[in-house]
NUFIVO-470783 format. One line per field, with one value per residue (C-alpha): x, z, y. Coordinates in Angstrom, 3 decimals, padded with zeros to 6 digits. Each point is the difference from the previous one (the first is absolute). Example, Ala and Ser with C-alpha at 12.3 -4.5 7.8 and 13.67 -1.06 7.14 Angstrom:
2
px: [012.300 | 001.370]
pz: [007.800 | -000.660]
py: [-004.500 | 003.440]
END
This chain:
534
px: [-077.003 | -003.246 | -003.005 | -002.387 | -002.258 | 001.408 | 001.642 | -003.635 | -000.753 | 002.406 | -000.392 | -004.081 | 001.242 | 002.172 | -002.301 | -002.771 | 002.511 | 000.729 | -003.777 | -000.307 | 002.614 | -001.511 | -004.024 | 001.846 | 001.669 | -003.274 | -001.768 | 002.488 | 000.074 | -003.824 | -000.220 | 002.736 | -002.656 | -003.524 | 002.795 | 000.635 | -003.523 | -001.200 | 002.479 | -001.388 | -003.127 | 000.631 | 001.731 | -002.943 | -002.069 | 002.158 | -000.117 | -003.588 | -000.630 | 003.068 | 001.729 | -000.534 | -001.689 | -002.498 | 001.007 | -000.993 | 001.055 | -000.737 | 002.909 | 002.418 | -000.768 | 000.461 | 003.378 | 000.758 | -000.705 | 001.903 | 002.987 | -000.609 | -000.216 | 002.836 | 002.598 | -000.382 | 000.003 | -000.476 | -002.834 | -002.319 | -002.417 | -003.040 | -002.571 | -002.126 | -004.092 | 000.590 | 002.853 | -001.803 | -002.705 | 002.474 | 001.798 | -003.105 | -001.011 | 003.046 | 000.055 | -003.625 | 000.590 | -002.837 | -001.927 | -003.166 | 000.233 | -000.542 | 002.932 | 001.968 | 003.533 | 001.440 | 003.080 | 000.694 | 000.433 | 001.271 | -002.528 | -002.655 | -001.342 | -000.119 | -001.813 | 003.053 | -002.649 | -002.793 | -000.705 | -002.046 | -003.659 | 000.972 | -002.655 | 001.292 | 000.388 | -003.431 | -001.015 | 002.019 | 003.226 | 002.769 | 003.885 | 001.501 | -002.746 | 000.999 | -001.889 | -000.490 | -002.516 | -000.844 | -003.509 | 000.032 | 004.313 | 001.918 | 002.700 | 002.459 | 002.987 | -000.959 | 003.094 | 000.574 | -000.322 | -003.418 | -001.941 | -000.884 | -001.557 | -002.613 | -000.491 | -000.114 | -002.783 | -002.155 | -001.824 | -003.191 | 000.458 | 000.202 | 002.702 | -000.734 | 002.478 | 001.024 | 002.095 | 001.632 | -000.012 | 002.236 | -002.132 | -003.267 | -000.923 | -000.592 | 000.138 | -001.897 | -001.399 | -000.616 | -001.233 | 001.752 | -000.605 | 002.929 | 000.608 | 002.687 | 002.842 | 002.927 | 003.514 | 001.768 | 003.336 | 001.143 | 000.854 | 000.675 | -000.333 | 000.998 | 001.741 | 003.616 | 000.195 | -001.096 | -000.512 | 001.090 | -002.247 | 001.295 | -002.029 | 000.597 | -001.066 | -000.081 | -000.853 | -001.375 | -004.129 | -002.770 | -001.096 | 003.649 | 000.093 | -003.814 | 001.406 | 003.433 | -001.937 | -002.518 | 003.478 | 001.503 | -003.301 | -000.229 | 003.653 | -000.164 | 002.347 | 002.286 | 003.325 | 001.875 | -000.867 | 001.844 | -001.670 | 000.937 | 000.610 | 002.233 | -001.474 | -002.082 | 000.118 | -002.263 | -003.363 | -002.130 | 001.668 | -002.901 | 000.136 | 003.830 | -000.152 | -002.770 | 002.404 | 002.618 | -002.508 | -000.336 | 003.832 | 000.750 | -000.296 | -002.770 | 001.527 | 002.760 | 000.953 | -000.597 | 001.070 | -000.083 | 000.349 | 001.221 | -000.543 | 000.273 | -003.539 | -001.848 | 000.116 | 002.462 | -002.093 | 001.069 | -002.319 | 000.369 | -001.345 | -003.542 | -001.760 | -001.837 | 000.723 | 004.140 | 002.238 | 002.573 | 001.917 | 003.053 | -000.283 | 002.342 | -000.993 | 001.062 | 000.989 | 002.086 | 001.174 | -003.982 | -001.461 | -000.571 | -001.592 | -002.606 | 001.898 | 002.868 | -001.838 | -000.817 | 003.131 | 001.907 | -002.349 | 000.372 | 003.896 | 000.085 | -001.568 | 001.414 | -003.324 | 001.542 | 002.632 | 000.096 | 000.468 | 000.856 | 001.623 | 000.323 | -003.168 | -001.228 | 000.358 | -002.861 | -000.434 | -001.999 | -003.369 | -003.043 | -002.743 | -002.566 | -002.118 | -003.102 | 000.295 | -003.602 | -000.010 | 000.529 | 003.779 | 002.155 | 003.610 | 001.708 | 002.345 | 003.336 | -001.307 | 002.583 | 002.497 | -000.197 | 001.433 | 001.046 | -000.701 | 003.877 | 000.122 | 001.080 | -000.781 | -001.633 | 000.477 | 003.310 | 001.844 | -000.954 | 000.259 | -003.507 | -000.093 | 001.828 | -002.914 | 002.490 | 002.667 | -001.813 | -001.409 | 003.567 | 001.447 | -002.699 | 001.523 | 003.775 | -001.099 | -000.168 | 003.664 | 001.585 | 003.005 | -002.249 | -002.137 | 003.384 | 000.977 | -003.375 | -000.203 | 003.622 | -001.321 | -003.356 | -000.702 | -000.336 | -003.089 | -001.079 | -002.712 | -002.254 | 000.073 | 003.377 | 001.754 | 000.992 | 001.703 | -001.814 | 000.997 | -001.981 | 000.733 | -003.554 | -002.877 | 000.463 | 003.332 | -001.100 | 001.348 | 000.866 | 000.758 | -000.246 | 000.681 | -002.078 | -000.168 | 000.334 | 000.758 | -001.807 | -000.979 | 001.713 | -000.276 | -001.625 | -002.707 | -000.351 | -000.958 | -002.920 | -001.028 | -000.064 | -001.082 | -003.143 | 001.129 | -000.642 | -002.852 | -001.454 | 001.385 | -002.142 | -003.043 | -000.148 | 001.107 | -003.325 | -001.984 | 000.851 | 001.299 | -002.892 | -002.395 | 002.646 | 001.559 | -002.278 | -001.097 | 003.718 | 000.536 | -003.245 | 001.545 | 003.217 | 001.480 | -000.241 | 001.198 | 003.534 | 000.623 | -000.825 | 000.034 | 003.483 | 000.251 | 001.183 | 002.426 | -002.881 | -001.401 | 003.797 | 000.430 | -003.478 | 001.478 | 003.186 | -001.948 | -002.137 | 002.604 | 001.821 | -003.448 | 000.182 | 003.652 | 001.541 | 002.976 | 000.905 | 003.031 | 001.188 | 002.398 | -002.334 | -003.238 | 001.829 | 001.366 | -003.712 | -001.663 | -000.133 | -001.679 | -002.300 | -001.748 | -000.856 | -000.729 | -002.588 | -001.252 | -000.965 | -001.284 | -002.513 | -000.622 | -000.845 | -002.542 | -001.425 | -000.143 | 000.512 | 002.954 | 001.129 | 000.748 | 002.560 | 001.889 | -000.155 | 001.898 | 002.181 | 000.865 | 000.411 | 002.086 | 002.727 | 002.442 | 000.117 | -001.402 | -002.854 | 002.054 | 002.154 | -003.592 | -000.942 | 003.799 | -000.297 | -003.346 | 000.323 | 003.392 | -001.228 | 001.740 | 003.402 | -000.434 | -002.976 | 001.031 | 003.644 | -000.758 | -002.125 | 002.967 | -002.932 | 001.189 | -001.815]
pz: [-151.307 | 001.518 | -001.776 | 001.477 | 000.063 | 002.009 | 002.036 | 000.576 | 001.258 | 002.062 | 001.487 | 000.751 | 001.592 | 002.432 | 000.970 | 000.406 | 001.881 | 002.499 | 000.618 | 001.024 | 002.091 | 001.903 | -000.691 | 002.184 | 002.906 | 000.157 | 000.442 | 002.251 | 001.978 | 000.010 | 001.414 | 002.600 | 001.235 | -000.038 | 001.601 | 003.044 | 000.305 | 000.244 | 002.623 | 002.053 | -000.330 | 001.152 | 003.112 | 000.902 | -000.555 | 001.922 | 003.046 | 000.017 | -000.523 | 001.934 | 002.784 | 003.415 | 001.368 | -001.371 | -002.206 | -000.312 | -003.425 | -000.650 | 001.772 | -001.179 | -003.734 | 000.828 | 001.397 | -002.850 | -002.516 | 002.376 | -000.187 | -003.759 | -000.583 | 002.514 | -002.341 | -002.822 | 000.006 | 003.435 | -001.034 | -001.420 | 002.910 | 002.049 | 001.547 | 002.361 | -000.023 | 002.848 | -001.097 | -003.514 | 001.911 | 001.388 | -003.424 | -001.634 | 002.140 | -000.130 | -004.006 | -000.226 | 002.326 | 001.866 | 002.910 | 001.299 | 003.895 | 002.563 | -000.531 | 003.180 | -000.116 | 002.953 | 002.120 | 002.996 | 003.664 | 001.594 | -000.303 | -000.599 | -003.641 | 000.043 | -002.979 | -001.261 | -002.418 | -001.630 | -003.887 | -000.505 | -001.309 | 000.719 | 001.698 | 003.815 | -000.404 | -000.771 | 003.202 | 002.326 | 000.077 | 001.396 | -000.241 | 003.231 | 000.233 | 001.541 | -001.842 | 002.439 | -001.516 | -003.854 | -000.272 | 002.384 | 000.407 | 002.662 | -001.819 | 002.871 | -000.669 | -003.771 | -002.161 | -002.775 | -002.959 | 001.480 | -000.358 | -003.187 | -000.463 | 002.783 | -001.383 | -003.287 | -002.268 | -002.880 | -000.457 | 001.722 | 002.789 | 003.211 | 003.068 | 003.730 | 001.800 | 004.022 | 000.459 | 003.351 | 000.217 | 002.017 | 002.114 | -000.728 | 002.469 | -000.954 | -003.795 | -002.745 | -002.866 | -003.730 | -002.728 | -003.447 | -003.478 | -002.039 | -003.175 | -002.800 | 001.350 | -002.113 | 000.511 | -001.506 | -001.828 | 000.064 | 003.431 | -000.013 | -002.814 | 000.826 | -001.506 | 002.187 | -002.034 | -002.439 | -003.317 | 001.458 | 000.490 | 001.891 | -000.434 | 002.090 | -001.724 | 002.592 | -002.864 | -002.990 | 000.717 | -002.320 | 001.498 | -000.592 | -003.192 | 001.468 | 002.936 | -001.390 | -002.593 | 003.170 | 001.912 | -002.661 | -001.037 | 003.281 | -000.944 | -000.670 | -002.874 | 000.061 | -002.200 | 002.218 | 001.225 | 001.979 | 000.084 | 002.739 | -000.753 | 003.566 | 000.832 | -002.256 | -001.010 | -003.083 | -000.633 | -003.192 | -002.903 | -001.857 | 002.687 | -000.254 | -004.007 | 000.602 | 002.641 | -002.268 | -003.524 | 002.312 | 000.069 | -003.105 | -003.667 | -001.791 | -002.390 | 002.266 | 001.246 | 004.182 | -000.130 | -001.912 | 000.866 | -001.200 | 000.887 | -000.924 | -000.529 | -000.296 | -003.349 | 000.551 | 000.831 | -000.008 | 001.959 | -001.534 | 001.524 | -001.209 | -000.191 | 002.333 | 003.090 | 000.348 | 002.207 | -001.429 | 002.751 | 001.879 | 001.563 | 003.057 | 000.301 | 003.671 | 000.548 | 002.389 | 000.460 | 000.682 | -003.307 | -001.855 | -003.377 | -000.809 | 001.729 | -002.219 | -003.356 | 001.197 | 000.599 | -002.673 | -002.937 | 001.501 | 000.060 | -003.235 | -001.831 | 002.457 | 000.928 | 003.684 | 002.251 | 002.395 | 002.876 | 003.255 | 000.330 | -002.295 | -000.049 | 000.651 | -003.623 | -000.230 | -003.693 | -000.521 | -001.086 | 002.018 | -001.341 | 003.039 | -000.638 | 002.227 | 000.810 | 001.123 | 003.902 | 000.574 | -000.658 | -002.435 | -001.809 | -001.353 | -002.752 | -001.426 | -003.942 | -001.263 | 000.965 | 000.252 | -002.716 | 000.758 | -003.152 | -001.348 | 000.155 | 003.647 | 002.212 | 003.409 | 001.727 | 001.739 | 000.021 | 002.166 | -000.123 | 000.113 | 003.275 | 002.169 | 001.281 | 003.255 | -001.456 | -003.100 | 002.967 | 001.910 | -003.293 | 000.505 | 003.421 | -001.606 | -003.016 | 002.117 | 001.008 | -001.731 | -000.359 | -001.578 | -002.415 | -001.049 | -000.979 | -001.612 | -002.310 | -000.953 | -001.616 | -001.392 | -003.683 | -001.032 | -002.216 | -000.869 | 000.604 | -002.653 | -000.650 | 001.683 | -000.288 | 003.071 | 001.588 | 002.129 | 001.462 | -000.400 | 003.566 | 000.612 | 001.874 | -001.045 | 001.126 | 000.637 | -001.388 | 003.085 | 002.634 | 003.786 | 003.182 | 002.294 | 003.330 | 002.856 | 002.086 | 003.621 | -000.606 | 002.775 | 001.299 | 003.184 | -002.159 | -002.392 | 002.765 | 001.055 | -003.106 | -000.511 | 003.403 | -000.282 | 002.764 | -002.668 | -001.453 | 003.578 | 000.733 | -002.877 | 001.077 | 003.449 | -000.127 | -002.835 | 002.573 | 002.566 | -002.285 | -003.171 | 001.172 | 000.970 | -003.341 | -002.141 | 002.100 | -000.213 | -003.600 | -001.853 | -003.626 | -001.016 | -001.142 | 003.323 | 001.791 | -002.261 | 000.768 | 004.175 | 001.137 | 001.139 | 002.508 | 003.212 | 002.952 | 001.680 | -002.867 | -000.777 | 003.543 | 000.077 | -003.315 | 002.019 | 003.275 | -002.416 | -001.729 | 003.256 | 001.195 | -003.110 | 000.197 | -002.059 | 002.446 | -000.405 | -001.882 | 000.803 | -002.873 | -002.599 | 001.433 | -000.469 | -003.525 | -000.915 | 001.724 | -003.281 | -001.815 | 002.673 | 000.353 | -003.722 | -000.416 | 003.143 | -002.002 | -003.030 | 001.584 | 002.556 | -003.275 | -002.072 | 002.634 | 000.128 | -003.508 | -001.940 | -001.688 | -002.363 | 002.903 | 000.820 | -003.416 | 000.447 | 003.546 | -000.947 | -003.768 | 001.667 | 002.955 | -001.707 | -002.490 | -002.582 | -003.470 | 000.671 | 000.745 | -003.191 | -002.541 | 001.701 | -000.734 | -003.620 | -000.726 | 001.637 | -002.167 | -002.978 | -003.252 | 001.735 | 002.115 | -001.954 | -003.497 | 000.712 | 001.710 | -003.126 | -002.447 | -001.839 | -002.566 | -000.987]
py: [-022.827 | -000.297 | 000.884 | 003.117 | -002.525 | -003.073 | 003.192 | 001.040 | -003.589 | -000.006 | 002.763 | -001.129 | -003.180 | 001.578 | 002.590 | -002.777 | -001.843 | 002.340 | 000.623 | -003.651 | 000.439 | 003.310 | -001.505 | -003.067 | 002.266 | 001.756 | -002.959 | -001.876 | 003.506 | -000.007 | -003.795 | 000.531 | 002.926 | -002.646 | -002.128 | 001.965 | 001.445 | -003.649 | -000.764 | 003.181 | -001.593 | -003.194 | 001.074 | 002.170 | -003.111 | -002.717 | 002.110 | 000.921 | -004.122 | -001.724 | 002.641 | -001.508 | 002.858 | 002.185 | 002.582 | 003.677 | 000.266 | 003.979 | 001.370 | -002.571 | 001.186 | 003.160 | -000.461 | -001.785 | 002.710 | 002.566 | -002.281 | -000.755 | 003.987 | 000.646 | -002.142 | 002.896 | 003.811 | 001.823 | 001.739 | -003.063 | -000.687 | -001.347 | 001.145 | -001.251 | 000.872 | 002.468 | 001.431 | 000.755 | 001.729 | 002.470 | 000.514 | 000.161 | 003.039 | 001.766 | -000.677 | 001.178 | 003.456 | -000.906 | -002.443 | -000.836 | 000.814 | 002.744 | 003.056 | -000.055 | -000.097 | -001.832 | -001.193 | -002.361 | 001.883 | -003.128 | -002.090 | 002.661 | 000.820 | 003.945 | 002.057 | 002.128 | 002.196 | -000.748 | 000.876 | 002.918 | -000.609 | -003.980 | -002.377 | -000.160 | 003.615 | 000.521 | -001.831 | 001.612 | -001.709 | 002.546 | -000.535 | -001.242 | -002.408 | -003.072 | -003.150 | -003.144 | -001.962 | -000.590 | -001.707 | -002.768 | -000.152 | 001.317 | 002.320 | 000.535 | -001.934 | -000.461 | -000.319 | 003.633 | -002.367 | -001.588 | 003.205 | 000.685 | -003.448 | 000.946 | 003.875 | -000.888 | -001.418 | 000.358 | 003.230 | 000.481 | -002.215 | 000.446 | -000.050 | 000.820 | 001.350 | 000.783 | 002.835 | 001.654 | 003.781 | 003.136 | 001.037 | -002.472 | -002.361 | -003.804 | -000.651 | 001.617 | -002.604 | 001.421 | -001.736 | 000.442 | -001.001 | -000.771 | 002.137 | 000.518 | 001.578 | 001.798 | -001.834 | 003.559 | -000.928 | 004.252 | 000.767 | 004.001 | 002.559 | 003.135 | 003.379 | 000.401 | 002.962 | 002.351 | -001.478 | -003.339 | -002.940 | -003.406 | -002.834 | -003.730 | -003.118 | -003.284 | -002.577 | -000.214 | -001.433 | 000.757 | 003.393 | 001.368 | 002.041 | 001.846 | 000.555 | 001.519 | 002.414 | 001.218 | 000.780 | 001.386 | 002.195 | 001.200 | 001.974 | 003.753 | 000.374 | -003.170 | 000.587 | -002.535 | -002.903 | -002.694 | -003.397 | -002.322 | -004.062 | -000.088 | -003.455 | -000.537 | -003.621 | 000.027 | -001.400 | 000.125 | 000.388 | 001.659 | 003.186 | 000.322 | 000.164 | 002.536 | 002.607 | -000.630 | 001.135 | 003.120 | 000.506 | -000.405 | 001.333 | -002.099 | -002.742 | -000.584 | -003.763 | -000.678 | -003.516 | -003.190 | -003.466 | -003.419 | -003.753 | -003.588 | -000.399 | 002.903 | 002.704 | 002.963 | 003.323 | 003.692 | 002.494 | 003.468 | 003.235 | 001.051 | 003.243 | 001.625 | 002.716 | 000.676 | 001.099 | 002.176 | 002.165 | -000.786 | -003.500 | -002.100 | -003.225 | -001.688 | -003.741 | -001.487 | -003.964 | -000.841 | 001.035 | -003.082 | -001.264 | 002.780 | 002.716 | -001.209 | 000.224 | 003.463 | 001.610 | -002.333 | 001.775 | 003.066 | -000.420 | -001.348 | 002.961 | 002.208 | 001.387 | 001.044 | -000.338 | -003.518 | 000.290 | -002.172 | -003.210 | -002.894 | -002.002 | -003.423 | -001.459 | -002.068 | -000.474 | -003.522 | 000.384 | -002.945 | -001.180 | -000.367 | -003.263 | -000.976 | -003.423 | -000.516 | 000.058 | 003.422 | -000.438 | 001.111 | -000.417 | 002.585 | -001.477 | 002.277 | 000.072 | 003.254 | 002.559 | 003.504 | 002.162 | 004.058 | 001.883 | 000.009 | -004.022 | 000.121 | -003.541 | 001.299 | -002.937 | -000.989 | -003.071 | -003.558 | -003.691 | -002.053 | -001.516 | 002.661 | 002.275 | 001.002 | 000.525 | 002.275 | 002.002 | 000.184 | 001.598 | 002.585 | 001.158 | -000.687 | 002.558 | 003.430 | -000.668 | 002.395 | -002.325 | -002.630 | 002.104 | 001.648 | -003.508 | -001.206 | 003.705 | -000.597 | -003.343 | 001.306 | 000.352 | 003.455 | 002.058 | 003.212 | 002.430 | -000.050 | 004.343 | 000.855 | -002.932 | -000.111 | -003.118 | -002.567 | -002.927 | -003.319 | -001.943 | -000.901 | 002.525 | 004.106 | 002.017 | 004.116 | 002.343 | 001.485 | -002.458 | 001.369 | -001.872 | -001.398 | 002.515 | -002.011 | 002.551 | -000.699 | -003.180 | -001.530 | -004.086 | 001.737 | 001.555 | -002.940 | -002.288 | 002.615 | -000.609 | -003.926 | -000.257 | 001.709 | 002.445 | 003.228 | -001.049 | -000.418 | 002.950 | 001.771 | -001.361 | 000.654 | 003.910 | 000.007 | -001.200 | 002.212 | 003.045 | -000.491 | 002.901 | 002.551 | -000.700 | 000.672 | 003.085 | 001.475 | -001.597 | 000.050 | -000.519 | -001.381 | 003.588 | 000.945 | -003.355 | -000.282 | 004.016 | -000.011 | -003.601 | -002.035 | -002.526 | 001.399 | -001.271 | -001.487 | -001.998 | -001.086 | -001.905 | -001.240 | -002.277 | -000.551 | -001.483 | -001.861 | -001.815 | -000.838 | -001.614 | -001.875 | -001.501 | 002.705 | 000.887 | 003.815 | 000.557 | 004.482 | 000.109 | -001.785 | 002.162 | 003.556 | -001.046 | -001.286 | 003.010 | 002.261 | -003.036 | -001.439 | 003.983 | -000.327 | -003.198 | 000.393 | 003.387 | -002.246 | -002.832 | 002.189 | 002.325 | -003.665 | -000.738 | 002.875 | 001.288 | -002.659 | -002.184 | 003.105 | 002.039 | -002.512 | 000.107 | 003.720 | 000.020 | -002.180 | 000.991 | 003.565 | -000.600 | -002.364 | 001.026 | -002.440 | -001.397 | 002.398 | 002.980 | -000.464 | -000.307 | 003.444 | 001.248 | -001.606 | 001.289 | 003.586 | 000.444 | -001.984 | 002.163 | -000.556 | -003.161 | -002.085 | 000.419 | -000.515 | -003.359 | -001.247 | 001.381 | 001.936 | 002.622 | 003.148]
END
């Protein structure tokens, strides 16, 4: 027999073995890598040196790192300098500019509102303006995504603008200096009933979490709340962990994650201010990534009921990384876990961006998502143990159909075409004074105002002027749907973006309807759904 020490030896010598042979796959691994980073280089540098022609070699590398980044996950990514700018902003809930909000009248910039207390405010600047000059540019004909380079700029300088008034002859000229404006990232907070509070997030920017508690605050006696992650497709991390401590019981996990190269981490509720009434949380197939940590903790612990339709399932975690220029790469480092071990993101191949979104569509097929759940790995609740399933993004609880009732191909094409937002502007221009006399706070607009005959085929003519051929049967099936969309889209311009959500949430049976139902009824309704025993 072999001695325990020569057995010893042994077993030494293989281990040290089979280091060598992993030290040498590392390093062969490692070499390939200098290998093909070399050759990357010494591409870029044969055509800067040899090419026939000369080379702009900036946007060539960056269509090589878009197709480099395009060969992995679909949500690794580049962005250009501009495009940071934008991100930046919306990240950052703010911008240096002059608060107007705008849209294109055919070729006509038009002041929808402008933000109270804001800098063009200040100087006089009244909605239905009509800007045609910025500084020393003509701005008639200038394309929607053109404008905010001109408007916007660093705090405290200034921007001259020309603008065209109802009832003014010739042009009026203000002067404006730029200052910080809010990008706000909760679009309506309001109480639909007693002891109810609804609250609508956008995204998730660095303002989020202050702006939730004001909302909230602002609540006479909450003890049900519905929060709203209906497309919402995420943002910062740090601001989703921090709605989510508000949720939920301190000490409890929101979500961990896990990668090749980075250290496993596990965020876990903190102290601080709680929520503890009754609570729906709302997502539907646009709530991605932070929305999903959201509602998958809240699931998980079965803090309150889910409800919607199944979300995006965006569950890789990016690392953002300046590269120097202005630019930036955002590199998949980790994956998303929910609380009970759940995966939030759902299946794809590297490489297939299209067909990763196409599955997307495929997924609210009720046919299809029958077939993916049947496959799904099952878990539990972490209180009721209650079964979930596992087939990437967050299942509700309670799952309720989209209502596409009215929403007609006649209608539709209004809407791509421009013909309703046109529409909307031009009855402001010539409507905006009576409104407000008639209307002169929302309360009163959502109880008196709805669009009449008159105003309905003034949007008819319009959209026949604008190659939208009338269509009877589609018009009276839409008609229902066109009066309230109209209502929240002249109650939006006039009172602001939460008077939309509030026409709209109120005049459509749906998700919102059934949080009201679930909340309102929540000893027999809301603690049946979670499975919770006295």
């Amino acid at each position: 027999m072999m001695s325990r020490a020569v057995a010893c030896r042994f077993v030494l010598l293989l281990l040290a073995a089979l280091w060598g042979l992993v030290s040498s796959a590392q390093a062969q691994a490692q070499g390939d890598a200098v290998v093909q980073q070399q050759k990357l280089n010494r591409v870029y540098q044969l055509l800067e040196r040899l090419y026939v022609d000369d080379v702009e070699m900036a946007p060539l590398v960056e269509s090589a790192i878009t197709a480099m980044l395009e060969e992995l996950d679909p949500h690794s990514a580049y962005l250009g300098a501009e495009e940071m700018k934008g991100v930046q902003a919306s990240f950052d809930g703010e911008f240096s500019g002059i608060g107007v909000e705008f849209s294109l009248l055919r070729d006509t910039i038009v002041v929808a509102n402008t933000i109270a207390g804001g800098p063009a405010e200040q100087v006089g600047v009244l909605p239905n303006d009509r800007i045609v000059r910025i500084d020393t540019l003509d701005a008639v004909g200038m394309r929607m995504g053109d404008v905010p380079r001109y408007l916007r700029g660093e705090r405290g300088t200034k921007v001259g603008i020309d603008v065209m008034r109802h009832g003014v002859a010739g042009q009026l000229h203000f002067v404006i200096t730029r200052d910080r404006i809010p990008l706000n990232t909760v679009d309506a907070a309001y109480m639909p009933a007693e002891g109810i509070g609804y609250i609508k997030i956008n995204r998730f920017g660095r303002t989020t979490m202050t702006e939730f508690l004001e909302a909230f605050h602002g609540f006479d006696r909450c003890e049900g709340l519905i929060v709203d992650l209906r497309g919402n497709g995420g943002g910062l991390l740090e601001q989703a962990i921090l709605l989510a401590e508000f949720l939920l019981p301190r000490g409890s996990t929101i979500v961990s994650t896990e990668g090749r190269a980075v250290t496993p981490t596990s965020f876990e509720a903190r102290g601080g201010e709680k929520f503890r009434g009754n609570l729906v949380v709302l997502i539907d197939e646009s709530s991605a990534s932070a929305s999903e940590i959201v509602s998958g903790a809240v699931q998980d612990w079965d803090r309150g009921v889910i409800v919607g339709r199944p979300s995006f399932g965006k569950g890789l975690v990016q690392r953002q990384i300046p590269l120097g220029d202005g630019s930036t790469v955002r590199i998949t480092i980790a994956r998303y876990h929910t609380p009970s071990g759940r995966v939030i993101q759902r299946p794809y191949e590297n490489g297939k961006r299209r067909e990763y979104y196409l599955d997307h569509l495929r997924r609210y097929d009720d046919r299809v998502r029958d077939s993916l759940d049947a496959g799904a790995p099952l878990y539990e609740t972490l209180r009721s143990h209650r079964t979930v399933r596992c087939g990437g993004g967050i299942t509700p609880d309670v799952i309720v159909a989209e209502d596409t009732t009215g929403v007609t191909n006649y209608y539709a094409e209004l809407v791509r075409r421009g013909v309703v937002n046109e529409f909307v502007l031009s009855s402001l221009d010539a409507r905006r004074a009576e409104l407000e006399r008639l209307y002169p706070d929302f309360e009163t607009f959502a109880a008196q105002f709805e669009p009449d005959e008159a105003m309905l085929d003034e949007l008819v003519t319009l959209g026949c002027g604008r190659g939208v051929p009338y269509d009877d049967a589609q018009y009276i099936e839409s008609k229902s749907f066109i009066r309230l969309h109209l209502k929240a889209l002249l109650g939006q311009r006039l009172y602001g973006v939460g008077a939309f959500y509030r026409v709209m949430n109120e005049g459509r049976p749906g998700s919102y309807s059934r949080a009201l139902e679930i909340l309102s009824d929540w000893e027999t309704q809301g603690r049946l759904l979670l499975d919770i025993r006295n």
